[in-house]
C-alpha positions in Angstrom: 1.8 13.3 17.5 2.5 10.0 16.6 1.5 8.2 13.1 1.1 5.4 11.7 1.7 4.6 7.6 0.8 1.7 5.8 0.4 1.4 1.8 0.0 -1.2 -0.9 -2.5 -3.7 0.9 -3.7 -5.0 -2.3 -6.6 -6.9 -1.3 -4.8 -9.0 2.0 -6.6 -8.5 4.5 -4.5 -11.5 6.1 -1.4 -9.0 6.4 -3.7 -6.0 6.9 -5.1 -7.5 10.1 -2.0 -8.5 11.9 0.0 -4.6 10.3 -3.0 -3.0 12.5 -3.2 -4.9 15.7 0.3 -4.3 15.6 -0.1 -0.4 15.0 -2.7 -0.8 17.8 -0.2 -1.7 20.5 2.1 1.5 19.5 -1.2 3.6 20.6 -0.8 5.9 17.5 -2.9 8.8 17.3 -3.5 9.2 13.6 -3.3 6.4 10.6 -2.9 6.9 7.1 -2.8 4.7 3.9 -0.7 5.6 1.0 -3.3 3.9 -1.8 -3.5 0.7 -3.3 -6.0 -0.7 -1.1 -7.6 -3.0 -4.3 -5.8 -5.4 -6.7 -4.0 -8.8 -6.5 -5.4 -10.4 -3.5 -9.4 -11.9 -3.0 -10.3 -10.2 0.1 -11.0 -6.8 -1.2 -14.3 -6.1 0.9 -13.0 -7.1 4.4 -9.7 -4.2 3.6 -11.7 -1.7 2.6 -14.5 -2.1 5.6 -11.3 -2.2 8.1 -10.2 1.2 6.8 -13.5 2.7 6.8 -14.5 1.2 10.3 -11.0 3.1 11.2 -11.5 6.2 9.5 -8.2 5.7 8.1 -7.7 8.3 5.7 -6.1 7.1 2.1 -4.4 9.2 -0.6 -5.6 7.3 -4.5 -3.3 4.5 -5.8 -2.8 3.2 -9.0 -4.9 0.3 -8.5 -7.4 2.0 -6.6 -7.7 4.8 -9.9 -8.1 1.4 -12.0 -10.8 -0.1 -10.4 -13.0 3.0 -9.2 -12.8 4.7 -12.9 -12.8 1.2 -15.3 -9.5 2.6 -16.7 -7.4 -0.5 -16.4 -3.2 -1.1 -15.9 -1.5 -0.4 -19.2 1.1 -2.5 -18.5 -0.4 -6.0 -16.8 -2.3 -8.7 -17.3 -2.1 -10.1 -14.3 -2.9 -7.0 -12.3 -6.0 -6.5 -14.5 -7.3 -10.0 -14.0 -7.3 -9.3 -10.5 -8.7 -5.8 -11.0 -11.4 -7.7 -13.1 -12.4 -10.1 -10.1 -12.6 -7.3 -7.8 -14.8 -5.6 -9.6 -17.1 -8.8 -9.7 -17.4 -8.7 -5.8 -16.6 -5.5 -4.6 -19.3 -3.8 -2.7 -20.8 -0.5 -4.2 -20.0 1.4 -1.2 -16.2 1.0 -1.4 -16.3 1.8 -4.9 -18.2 5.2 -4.2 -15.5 5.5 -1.0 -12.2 4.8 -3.6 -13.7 7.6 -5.8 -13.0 10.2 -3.4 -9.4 9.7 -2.5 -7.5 12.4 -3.4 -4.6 12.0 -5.1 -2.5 14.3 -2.4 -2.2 14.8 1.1 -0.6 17.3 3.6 -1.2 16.5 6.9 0.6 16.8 10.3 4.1 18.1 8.4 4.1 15.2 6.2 3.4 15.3 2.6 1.8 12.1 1.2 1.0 10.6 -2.7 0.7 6.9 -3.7 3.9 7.2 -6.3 6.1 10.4 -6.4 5.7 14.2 -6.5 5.8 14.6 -10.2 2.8 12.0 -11.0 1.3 11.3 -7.6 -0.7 8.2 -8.4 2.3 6.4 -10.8 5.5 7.4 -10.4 8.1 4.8 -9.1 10.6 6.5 -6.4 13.2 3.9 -6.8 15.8 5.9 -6.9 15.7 9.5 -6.0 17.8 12.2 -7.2 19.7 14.4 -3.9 17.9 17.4 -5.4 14.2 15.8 -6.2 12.7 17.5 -3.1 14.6 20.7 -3.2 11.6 22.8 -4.8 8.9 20.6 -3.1 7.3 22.4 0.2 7.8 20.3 3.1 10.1 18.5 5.4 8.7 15.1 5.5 7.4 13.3 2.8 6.2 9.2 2.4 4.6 7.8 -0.6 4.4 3.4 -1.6 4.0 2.0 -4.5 7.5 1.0 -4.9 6.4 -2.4 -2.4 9.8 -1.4 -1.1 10.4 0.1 2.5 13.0 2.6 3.1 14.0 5.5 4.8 16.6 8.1 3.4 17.5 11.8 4.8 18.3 14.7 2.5 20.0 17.8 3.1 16.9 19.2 6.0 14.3 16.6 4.5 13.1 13.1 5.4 11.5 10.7 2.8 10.2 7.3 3.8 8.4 4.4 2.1 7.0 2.5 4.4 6.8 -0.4 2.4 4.3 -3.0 1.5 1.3 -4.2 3.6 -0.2 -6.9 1.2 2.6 -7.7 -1.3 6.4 -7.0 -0.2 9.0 -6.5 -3.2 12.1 -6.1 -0.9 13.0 -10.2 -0.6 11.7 -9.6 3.3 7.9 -11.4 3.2 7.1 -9.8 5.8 4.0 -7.4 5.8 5.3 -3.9 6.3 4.6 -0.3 8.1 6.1 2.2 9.6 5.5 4.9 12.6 6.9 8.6 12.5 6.7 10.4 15.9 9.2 13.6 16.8 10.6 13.6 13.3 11.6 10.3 13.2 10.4 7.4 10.9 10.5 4.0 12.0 9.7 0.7 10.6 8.6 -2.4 11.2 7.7 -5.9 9.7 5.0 -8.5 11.1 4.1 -11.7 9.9 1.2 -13.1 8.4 -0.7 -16.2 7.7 -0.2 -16.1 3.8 -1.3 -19.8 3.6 -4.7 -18.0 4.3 -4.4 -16.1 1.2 -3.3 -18.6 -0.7 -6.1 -20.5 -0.3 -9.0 -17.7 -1.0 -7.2 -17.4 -4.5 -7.2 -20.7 -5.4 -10.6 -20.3 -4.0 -11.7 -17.4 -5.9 -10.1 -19.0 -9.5 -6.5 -17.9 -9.4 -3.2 -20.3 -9.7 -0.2 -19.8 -7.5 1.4 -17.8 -10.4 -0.9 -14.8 -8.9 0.3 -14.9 -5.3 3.8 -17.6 -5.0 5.9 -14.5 -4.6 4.5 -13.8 -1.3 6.3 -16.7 -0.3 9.8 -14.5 -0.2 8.8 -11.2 -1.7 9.4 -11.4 -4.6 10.2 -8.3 -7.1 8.0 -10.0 -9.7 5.2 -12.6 -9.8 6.1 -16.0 -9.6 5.2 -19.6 -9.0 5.6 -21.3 -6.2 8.7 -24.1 -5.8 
């Protein structure tokens, strides 16, 4: 069987778009998304209707827990202004649709959360201990929220992050996926037209500060130079 992964699309349907056409030529049999389907970027709707229209199933994000239970991100402004916007314009239907992600998924040999195995919807896997999935069932495993892609075998296990679909954190702006198929991950990196997205924020009220670090993907927000 082969699969497709994609995470993190944060509201850019501009990357989202040209991540699946690109999926679509591999002639994958299954898709997945490993959460975060809301926050940062304007075009909330059109992601959401994509994955539903695909019957893409999704495991819950941080972002995704923020908007669909009014919780909020402890720890950002900037990701609850967008949060706050979404919420504005986000259809009822995809709300009622976040609501029922689950939180974990094992499907086809691969074990999937949004963040790690220890808090599935916000722990950061930026470094990972040889031992971490010693106890954990399972040979494969994937989870996002890192925005950073990677790949790295253990002793008889296989963890991959495929990266970042609407906002890359690896310095590679480059929307990201990646495909496993015979025990093998493999990823991949398309373009994007991000001067799109730029101007639906400035369109929907938000300054370059919000979406500049698209230009080079970017660890942290920033301005444009």
């Amino acid at each position: 069987m082969k699969i497709a992964f994609i995470s993190d699309i944060h509201g850019n349907y501009e990357a989202l778009k040209e991540v699946l056409k690109e999926i679509d030529k591999a002639n994958v049999d299954k898709v997945y998304c490993l959460g975060d389907v809301v926050g940062y970027y304007s075009q909330v709707n059109e992601c959401c209707q994509a994955l539903v229209e695909r019957n893409i199933s999704c495991v819950m994000g941080n972002h995704d827990w923020y908007l669909a239970s009014g919780t909020g991100c402890p720890r950002s402004k900037s990701a609850n202004d967008c949060i706050a916007y979404q919420k504005k314009v986000i259809k009822d239907e995809f709300v009622k649709w976040i609501q029922k992600f689950p939180v974990y998924r094992f499907e086809n040999k691969v074990a999937m959360v949004h963040g790690g195995w220890n808090n599935p919807i916000d722990e950061y896997l930026h470094e990972i201990p040889k031992d971490y999935f010693s106890q954990i069932e399972g040979k494969y495993f994937v989870s996002g929220h890192t925005h950073v892609q990677k790949v790295i075998h253990f002793d008889k296990k296989v963890y991959c992050n495929p990266g970042s679909v609407g906002q890359p954190r690896d310095w590679d702006p480059k929307s990201a996926y990646a495909i496993f198929e015979n025990g093998r991950f493999n990823t991949y990196r398309v373009e994007y037209d991000m001067e799109k997205v730029f101007a639906l924020m400035d369109k929907a009220g938000f300054n370059d500060y919000y979406y500049g670090s698209l230009k080079v993907g970017a660890r942290y927000l920033q301005k444009l130079e």
